[in-house]
PDB file of N, CA, C and O in Angstrom:
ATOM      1  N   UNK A   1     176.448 -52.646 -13.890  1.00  0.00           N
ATOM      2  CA  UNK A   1     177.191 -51.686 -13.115  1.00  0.00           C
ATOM      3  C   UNK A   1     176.918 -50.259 -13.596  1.00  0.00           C
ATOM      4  O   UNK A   1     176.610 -49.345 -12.831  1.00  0.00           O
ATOM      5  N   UNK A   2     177.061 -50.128 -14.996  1.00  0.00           N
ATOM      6  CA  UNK A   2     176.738 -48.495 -15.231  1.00  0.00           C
ATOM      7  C   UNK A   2     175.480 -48.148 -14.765  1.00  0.00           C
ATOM      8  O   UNK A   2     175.257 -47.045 -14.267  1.00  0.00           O
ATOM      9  N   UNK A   3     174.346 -49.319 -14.940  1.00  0.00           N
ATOM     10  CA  UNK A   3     173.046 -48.636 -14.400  1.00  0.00           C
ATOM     11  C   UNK A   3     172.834 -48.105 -13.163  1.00  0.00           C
ATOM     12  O   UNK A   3     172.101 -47.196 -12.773  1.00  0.00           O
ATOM     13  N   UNK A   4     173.676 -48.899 -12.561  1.00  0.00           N
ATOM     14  CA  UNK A   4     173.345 -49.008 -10.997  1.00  0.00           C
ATOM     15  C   UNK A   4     174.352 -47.596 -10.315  1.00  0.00           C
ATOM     16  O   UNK A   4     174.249 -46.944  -9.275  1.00  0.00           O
ATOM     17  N   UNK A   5     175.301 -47.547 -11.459  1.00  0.00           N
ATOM     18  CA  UNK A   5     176.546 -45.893 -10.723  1.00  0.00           C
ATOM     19  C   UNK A   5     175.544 -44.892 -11.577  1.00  0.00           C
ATOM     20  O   UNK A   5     175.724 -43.780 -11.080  1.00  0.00           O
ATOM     21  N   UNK A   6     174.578 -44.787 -12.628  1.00  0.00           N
ATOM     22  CA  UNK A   6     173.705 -43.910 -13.277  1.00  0.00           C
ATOM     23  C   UNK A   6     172.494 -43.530 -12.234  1.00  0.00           C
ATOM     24  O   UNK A   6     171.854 -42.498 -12.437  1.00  0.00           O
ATOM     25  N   UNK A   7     172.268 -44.153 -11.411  1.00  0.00           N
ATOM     26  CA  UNK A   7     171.251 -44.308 -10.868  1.00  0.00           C
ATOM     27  C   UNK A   7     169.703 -44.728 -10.896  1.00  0.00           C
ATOM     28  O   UNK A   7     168.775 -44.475 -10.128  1.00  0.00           O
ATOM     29  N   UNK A   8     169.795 -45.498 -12.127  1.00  0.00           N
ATOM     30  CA  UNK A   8     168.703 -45.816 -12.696  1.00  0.00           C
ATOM     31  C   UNK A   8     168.248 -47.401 -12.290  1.00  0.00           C
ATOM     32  O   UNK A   8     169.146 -48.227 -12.456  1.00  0.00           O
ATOM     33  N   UNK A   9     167.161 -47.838 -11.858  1.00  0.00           N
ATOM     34  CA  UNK A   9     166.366 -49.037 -11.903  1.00  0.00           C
ATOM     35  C   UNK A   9     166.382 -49.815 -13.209  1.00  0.00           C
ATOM     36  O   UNK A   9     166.703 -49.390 -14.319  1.00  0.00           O
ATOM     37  N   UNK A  10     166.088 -50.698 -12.962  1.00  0.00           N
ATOM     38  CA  UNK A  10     165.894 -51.780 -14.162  1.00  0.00           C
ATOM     39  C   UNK A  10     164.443 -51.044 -14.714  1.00  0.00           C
ATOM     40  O   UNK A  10     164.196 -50.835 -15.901  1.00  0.00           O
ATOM     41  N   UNK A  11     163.798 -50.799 -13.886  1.00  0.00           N
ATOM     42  CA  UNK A  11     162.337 -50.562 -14.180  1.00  0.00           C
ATOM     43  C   UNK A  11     162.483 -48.935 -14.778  1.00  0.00           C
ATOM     44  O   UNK A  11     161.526 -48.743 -15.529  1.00  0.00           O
ATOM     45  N   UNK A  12     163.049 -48.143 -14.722  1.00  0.00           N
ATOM     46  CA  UNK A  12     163.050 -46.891 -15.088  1.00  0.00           C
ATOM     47  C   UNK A  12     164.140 -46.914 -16.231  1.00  0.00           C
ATOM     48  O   UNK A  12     164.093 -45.904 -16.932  1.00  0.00           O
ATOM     49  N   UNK A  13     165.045 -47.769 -16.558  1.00  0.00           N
ATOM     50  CA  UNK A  13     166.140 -48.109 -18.014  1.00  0.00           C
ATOM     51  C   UNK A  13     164.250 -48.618 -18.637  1.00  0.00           C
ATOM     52  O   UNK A  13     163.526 -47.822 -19.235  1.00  0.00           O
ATOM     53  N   UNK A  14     163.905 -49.839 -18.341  1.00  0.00           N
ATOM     54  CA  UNK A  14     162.634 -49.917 -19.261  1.00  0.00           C
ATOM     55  C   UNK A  14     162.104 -49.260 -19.968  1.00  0.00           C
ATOM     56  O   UNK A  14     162.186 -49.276 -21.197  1.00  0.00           O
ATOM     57  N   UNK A  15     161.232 -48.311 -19.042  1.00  0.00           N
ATOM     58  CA  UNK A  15     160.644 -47.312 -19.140  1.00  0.00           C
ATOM     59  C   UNK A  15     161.258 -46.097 -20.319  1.00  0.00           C
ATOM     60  O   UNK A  15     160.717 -45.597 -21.305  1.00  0.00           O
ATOM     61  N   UNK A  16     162.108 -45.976 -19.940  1.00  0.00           N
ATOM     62  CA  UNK A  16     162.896 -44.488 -21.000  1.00  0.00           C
ATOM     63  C   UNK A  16     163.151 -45.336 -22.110  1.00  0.00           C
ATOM     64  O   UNK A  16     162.983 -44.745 -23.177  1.00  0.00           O
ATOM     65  N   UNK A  17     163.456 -46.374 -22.206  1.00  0.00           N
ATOM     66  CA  UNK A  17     163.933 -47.083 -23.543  1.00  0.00           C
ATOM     67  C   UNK A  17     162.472 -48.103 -24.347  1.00  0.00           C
ATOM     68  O   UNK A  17     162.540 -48.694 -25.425  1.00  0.00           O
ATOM     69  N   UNK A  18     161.395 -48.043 -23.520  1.00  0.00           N
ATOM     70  CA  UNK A  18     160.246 -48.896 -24.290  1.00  0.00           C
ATOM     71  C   UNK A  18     160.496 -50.315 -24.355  1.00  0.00           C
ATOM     72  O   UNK A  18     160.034 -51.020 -25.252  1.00  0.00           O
ATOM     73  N   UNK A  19     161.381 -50.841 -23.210  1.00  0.00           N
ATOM     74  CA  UNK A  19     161.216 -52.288 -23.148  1.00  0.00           C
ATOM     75  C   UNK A  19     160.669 -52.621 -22.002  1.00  0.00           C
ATOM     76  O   UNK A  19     160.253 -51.837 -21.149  1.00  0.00           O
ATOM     77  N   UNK A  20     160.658 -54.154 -21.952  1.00  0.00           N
ATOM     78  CA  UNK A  20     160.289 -54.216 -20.527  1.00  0.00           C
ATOM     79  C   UNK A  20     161.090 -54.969 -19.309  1.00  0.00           C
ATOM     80  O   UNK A  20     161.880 -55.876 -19.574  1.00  0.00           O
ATOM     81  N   UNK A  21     160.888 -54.622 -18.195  1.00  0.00           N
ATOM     82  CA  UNK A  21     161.927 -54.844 -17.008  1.00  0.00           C
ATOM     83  C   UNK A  21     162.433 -55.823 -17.400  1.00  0.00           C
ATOM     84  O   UNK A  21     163.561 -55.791 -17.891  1.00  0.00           O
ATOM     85  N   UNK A  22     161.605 -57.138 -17.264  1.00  0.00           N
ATOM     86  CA  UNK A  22     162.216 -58.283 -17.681  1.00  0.00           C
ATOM     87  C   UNK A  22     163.039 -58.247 -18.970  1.00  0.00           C
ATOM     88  O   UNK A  22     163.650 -59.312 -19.060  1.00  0.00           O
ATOM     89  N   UNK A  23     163.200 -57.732 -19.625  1.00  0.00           N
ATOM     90  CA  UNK A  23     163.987 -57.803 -20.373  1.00  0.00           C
ATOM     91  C   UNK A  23     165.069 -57.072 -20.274  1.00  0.00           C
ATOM     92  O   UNK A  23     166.090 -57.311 -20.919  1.00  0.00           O
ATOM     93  N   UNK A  24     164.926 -56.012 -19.368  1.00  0.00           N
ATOM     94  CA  UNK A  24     166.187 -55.208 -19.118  1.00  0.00           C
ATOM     95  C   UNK A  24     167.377 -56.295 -18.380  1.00  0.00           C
ATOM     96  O   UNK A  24     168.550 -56.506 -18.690  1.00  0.00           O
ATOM     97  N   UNK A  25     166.338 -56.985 -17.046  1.00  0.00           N
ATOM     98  CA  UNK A  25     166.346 -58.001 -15.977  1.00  0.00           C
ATOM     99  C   UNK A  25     167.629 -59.227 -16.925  1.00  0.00           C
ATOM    100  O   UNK A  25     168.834 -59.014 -16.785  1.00  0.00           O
ATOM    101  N   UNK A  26     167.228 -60.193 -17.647  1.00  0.00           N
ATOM    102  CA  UNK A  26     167.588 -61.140 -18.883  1.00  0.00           C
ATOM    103  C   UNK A  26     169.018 -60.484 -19.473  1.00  0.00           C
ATOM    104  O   UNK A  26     170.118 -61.025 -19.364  1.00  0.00           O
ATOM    105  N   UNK A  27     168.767 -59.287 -20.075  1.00  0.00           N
ATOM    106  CA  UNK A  27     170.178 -58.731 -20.540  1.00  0.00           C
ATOM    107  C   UNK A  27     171.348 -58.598 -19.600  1.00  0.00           C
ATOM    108  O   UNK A  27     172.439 -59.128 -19.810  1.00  0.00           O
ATOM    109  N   UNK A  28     171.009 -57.740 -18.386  1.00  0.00           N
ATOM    110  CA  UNK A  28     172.137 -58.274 -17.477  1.00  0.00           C
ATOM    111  C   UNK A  28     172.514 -59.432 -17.062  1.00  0.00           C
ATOM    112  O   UNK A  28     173.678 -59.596 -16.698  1.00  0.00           O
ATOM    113  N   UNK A  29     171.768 -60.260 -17.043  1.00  0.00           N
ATOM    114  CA  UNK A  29     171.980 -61.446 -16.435  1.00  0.00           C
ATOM    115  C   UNK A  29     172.396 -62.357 -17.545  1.00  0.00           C
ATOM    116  O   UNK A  29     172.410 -63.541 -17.209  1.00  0.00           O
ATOM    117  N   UNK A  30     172.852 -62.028 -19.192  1.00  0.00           N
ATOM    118  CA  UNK A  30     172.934 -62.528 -20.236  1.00  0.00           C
ATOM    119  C   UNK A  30     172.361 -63.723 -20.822  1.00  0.00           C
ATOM    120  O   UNK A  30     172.831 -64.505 -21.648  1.00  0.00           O
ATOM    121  N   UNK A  31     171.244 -63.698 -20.220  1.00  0.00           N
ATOM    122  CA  UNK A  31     170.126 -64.588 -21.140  1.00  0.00           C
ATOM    123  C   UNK A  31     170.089 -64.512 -22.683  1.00  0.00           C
ATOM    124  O   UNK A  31     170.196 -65.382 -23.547  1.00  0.00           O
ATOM    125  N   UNK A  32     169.855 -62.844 -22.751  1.00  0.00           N
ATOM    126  CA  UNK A  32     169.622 -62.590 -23.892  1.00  0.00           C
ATOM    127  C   UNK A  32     170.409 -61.198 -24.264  1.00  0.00           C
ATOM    128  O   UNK A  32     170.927 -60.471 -23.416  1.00  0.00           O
ATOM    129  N   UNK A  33     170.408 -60.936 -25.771  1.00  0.00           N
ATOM    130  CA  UNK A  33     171.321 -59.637 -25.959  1.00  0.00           C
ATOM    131  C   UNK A  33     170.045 -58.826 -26.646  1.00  0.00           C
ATOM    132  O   UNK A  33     169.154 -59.223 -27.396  1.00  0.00           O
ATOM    133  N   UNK A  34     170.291 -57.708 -26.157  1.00  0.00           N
ATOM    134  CA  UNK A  34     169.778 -56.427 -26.466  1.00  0.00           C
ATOM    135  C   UNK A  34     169.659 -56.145 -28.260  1.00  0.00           C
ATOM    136  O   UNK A  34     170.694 -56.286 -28.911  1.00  0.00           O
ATOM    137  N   UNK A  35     168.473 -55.784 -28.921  1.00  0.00           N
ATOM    138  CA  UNK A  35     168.635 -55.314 -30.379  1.00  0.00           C
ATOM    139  C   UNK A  35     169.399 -53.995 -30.558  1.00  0.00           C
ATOM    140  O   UNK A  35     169.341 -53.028 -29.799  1.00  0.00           O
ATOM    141  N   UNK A  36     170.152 -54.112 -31.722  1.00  0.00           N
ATOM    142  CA  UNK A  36     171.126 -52.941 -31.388  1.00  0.00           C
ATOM    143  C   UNK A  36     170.217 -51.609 -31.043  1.00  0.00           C
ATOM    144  O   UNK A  36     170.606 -51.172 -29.960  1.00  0.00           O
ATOM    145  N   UNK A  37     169.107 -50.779 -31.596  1.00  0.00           N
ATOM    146  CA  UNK A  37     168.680 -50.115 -31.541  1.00  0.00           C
ATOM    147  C   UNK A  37     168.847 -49.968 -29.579  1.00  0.00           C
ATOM    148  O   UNK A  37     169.206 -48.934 -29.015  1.00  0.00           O
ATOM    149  N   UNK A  38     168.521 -51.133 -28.944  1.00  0.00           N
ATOM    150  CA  UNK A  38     168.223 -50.536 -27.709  1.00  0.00           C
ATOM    151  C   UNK A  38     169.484 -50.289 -26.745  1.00  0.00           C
ATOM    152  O   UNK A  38     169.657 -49.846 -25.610  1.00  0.00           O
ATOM    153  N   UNK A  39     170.280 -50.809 -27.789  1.00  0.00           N
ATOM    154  CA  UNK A  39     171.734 -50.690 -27.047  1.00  0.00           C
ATOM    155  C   UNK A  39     172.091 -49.402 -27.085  1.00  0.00           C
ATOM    156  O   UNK A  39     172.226 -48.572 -26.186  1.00  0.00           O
ATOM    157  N   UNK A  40     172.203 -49.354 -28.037  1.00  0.00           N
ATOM    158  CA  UNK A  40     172.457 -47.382 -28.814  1.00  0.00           C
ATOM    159  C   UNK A  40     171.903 -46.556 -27.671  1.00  0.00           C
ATOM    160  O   UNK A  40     172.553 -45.725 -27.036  1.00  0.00           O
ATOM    161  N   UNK A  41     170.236 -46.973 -27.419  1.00  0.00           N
ATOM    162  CA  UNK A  41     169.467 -46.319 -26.283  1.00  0.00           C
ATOM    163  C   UNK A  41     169.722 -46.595 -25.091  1.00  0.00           C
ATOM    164  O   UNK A  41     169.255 -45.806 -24.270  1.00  0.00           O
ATOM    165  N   UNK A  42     170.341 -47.501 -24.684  1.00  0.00           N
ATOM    166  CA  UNK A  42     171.169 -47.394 -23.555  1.00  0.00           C
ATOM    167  C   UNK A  42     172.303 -46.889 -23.104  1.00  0.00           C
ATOM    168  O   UNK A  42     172.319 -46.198 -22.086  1.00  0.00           O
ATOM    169  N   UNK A  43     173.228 -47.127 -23.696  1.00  0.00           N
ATOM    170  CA  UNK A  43     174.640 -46.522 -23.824  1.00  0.00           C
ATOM    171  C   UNK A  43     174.029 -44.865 -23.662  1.00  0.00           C
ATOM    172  O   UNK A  43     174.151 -44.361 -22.546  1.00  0.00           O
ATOM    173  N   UNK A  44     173.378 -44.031 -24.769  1.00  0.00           N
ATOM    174  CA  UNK A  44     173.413 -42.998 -24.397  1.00  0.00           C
ATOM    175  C   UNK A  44     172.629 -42.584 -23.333  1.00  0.00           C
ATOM    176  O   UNK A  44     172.785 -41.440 -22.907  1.00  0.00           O
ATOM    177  N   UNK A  45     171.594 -43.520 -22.701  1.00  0.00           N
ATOM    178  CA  UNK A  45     170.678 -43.283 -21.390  1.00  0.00           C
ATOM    179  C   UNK A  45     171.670 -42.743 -20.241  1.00  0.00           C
ATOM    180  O   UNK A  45     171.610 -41.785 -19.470  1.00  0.00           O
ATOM    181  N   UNK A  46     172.730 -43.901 -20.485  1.00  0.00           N
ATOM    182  CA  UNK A  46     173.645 -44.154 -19.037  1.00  0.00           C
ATOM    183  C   UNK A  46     175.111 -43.517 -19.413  1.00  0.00           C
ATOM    184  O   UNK A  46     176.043 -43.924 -18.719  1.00  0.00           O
ATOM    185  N   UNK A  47     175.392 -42.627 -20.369  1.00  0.00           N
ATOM    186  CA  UNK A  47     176.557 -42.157 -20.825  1.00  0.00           C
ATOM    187  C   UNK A  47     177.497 -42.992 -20.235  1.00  0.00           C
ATOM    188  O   UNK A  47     178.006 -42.946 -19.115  1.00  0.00           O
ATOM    189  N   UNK A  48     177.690 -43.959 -21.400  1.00  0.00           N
ATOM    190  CA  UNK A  48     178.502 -45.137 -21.488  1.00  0.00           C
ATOM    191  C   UNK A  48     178.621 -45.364 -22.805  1.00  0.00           C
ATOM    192  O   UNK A  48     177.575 -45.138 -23.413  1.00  0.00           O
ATOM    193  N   UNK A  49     179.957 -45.907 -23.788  1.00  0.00           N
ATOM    194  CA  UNK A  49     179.368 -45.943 -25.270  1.00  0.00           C
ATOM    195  C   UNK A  49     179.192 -47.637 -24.610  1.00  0.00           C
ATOM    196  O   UNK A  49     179.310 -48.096 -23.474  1.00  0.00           O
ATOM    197  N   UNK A  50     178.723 -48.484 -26.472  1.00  0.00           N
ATOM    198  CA  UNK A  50     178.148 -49.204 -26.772  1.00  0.00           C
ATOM    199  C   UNK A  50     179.477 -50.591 -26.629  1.00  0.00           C
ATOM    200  O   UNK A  50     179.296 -51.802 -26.498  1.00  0.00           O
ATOM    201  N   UNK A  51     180.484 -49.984 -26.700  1.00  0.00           N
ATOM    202  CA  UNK A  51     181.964 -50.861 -26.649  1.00  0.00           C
ATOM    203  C   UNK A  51     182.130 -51.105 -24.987  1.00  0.00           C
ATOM    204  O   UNK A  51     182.207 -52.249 -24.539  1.00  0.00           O
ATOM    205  N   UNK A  52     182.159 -50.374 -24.455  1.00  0.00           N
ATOM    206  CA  UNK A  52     181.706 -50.318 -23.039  1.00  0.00           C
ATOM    207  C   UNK A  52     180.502 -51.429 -22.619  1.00  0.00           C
ATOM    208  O   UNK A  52     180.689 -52.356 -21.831  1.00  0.00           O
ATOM    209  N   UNK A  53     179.292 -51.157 -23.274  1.00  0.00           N
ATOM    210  CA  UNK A  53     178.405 -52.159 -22.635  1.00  0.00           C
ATOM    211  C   UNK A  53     178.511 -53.851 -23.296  1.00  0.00           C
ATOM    212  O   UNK A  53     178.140 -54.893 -22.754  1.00  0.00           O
ATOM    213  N   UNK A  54     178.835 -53.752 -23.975  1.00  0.00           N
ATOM    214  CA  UNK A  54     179.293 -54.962 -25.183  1.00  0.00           C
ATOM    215  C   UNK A  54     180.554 -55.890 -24.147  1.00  0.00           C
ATOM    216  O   UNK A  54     180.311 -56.992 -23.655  1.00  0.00           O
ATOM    217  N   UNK A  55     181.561 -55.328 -24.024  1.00  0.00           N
ATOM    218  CA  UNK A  55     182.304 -55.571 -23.010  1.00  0.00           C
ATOM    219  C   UNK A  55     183.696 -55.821 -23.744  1.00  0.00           C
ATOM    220  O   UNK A  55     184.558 -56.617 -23.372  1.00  0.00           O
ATOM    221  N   UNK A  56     183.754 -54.915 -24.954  1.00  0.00           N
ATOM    222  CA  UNK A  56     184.752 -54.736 -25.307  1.00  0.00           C
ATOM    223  C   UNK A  56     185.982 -53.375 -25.538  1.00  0.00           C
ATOM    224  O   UNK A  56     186.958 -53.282 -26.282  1.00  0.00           O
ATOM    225  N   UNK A  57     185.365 -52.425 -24.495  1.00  0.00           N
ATOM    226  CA  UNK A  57     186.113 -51.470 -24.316  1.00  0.00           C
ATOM    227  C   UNK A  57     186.141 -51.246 -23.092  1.00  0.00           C
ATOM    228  O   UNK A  57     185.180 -51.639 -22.432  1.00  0.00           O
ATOM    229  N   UNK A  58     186.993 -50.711 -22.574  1.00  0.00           N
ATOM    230  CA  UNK A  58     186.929 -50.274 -20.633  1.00  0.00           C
ATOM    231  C   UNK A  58     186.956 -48.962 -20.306  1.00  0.00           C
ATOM    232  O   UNK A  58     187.286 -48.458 -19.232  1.00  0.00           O
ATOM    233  N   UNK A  59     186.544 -48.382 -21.415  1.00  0.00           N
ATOM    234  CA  UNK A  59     186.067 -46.725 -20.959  1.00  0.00           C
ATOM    235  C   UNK A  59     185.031 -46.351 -21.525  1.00  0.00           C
ATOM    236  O   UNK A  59     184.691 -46.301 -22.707  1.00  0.00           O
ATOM    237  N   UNK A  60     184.170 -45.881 -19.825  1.00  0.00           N
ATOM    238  CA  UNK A  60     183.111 -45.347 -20.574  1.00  0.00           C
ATOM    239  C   UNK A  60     183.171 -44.260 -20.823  1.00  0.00           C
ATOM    240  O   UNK A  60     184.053 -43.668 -20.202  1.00  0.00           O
ATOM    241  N   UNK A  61     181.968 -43.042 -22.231  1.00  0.00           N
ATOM    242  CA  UNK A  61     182.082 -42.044 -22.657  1.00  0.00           C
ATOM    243  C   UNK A  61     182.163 -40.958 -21.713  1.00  0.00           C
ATOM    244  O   UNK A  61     181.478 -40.835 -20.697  1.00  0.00           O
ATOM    245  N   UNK A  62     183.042 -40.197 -22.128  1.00  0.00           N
ATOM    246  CA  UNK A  62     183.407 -39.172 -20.762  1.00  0.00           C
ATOM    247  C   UNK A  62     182.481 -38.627 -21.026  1.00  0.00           C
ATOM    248  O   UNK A  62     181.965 -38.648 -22.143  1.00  0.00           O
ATOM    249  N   UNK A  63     181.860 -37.717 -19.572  1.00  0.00           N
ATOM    250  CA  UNK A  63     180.840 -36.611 -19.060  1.00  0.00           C
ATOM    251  C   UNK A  63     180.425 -36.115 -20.525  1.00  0.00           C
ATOM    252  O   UNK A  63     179.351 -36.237 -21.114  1.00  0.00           O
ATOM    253  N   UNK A  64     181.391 -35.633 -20.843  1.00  0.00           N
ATOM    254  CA  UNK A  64     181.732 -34.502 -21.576  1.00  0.00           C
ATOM    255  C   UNK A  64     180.817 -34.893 -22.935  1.00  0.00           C
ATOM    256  O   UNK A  64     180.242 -33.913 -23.410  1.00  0.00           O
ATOM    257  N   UNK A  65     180.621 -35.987 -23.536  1.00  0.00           N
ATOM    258  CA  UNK A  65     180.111 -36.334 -24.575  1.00  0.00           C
ATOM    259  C   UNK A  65     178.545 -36.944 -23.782  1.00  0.00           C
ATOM    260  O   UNK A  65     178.415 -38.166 -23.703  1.00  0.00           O
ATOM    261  N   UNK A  66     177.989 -36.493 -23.508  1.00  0.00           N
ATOM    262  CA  UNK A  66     176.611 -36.619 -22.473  1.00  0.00           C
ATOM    263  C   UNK A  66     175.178 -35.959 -23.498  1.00  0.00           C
ATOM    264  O   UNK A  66     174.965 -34.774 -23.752  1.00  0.00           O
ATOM    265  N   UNK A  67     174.500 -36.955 -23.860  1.00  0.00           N
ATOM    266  CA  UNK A  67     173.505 -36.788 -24.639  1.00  0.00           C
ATOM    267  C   UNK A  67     172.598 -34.675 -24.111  1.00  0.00           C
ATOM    268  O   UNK A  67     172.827 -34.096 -23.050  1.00  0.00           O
ATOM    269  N   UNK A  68     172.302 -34.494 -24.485  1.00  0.00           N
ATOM    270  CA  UNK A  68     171.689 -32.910 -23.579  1.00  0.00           C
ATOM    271  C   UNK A  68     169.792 -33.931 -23.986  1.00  0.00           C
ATOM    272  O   UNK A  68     169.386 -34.680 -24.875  1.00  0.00           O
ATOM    273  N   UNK A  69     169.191 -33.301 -22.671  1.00  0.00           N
ATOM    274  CA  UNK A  69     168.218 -33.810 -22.356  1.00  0.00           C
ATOM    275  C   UNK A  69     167.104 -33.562 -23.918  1.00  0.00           C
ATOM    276  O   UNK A  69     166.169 -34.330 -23.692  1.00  0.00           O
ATOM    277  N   UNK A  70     166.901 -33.058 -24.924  1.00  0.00           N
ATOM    278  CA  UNK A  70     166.519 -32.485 -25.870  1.00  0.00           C
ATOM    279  C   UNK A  70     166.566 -33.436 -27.051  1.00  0.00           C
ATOM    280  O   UNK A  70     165.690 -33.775 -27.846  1.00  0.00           O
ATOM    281  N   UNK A  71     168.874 -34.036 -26.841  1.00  0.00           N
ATOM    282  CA  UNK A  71     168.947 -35.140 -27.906  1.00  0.00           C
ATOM    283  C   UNK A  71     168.550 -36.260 -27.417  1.00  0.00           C
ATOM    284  O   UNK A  71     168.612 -37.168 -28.246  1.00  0.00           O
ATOM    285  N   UNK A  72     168.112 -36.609 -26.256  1.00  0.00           N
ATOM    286  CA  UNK A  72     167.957 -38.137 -25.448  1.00  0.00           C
ATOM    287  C   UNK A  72     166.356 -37.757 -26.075  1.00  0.00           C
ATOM    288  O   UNK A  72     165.882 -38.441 -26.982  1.00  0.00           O
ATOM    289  N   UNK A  73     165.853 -36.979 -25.675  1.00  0.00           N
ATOM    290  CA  UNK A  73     164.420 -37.170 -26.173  1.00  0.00           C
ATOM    291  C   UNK A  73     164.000 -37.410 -27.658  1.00  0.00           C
ATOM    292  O   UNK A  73     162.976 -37.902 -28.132  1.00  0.00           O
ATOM    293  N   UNK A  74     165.137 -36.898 -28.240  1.00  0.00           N
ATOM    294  CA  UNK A  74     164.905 -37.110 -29.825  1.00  0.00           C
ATOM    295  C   UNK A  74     165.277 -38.228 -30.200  1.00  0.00           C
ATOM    296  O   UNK A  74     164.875 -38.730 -31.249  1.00  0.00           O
ATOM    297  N   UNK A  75     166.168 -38.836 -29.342  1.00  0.00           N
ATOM    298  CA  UNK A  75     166.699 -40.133 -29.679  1.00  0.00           C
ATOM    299  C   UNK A  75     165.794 -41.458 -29.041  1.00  0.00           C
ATOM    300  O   UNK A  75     165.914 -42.626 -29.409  1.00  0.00           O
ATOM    301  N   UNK A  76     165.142 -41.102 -28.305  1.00  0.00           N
ATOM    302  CA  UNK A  76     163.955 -41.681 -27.490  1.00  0.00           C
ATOM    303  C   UNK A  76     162.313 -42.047 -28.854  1.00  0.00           C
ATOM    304  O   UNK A  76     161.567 -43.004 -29.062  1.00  0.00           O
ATOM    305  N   UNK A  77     162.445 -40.893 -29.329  1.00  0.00           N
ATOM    306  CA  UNK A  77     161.667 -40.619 -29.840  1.00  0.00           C
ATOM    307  C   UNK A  77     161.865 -41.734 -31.105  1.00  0.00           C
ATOM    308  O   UNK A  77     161.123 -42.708 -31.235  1.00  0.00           O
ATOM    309  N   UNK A  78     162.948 -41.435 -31.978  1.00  0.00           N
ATOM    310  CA  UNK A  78     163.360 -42.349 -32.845  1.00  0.00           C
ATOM    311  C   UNK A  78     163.287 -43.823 -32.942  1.00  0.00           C
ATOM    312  O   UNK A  78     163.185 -44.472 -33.983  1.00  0.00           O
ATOM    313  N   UNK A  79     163.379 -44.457 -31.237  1.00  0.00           N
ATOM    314  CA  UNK A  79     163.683 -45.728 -31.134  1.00  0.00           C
ATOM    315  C   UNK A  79     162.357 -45.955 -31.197  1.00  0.00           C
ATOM    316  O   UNK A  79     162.025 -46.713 -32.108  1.00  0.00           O
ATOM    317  N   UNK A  80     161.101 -45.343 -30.198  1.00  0.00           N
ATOM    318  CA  UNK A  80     159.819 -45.803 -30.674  1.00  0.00           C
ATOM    319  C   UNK A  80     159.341 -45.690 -32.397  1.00  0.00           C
ATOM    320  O   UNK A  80     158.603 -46.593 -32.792  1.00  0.00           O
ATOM    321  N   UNK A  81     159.715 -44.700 -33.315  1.00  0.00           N
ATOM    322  CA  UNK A  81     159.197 -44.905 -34.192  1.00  0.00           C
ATOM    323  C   UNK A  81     159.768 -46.299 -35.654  1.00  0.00           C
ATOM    324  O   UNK A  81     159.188 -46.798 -36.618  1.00  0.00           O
ATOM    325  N   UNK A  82     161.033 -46.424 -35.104  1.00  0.00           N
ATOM    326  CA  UNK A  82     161.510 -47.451 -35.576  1.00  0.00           C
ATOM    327  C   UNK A  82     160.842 -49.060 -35.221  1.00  0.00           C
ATOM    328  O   UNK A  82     160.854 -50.012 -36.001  1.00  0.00           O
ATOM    329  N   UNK A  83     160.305 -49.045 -33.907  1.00  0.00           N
ATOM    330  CA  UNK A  83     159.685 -49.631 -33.386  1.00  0.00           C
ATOM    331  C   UNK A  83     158.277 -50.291 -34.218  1.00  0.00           C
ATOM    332  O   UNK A  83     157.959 -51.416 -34.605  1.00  0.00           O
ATOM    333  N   UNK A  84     157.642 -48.914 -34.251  1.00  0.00           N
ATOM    334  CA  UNK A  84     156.884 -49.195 -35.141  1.00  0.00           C
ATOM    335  C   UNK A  84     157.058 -49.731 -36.553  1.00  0.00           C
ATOM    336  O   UNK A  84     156.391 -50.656 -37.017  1.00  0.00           O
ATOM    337  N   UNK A  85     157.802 -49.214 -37.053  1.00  0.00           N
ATOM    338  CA  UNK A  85     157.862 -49.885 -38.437  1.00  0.00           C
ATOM    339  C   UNK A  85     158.354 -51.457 -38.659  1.00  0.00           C
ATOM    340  O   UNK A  85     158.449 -51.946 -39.785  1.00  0.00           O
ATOM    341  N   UNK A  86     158.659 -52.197 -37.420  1.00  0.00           N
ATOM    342  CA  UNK A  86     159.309 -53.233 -37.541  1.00  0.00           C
ATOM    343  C   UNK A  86     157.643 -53.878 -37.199  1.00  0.00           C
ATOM    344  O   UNK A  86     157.450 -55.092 -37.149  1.00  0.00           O
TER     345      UNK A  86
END
């Protein structure tokens, strides 16, 4: 639901976060759960926290706490290099 009121595709959450559809695809559909790292990168993709997507809080992060396009990239940035080191 947040993706879909964010306006984002399964294929474009992929994309910004370095996974792939199908796996975006699997997580909603709870096949499988997300590594925290990509959760973190989601939640702030879709300004939503992480209690929110987990499904243990019912509010998502107000507007107001909204990554600025600068920290999403830095935080973008981070998840690939963590990436690497694993």
């Amino acid at each position: 639901m947040a993706r879909e009121r964010a306006g984002y595709t399964q294929e474009k959450v992929a994309e910004r976060i370095g996974v792939s559809r199908s796996a975006v695809s699997r997580w909603e559909q709870g096949e499988i759960e997300p590594k925290v790292q990509n959760l973190v990168a989601i939640a702030a993709l879709l300004s939503v926290s992480t209690d929110y997507l987990l499904g243990i809080g019912d509010h998502e992060t107000p507007g107001s706490l909204r990554l600025s396009e600068e920290a999403e990239s830095a935080l973008h940035k981070f998840i690939i290099e963590v990436r690497k080191d694993n």
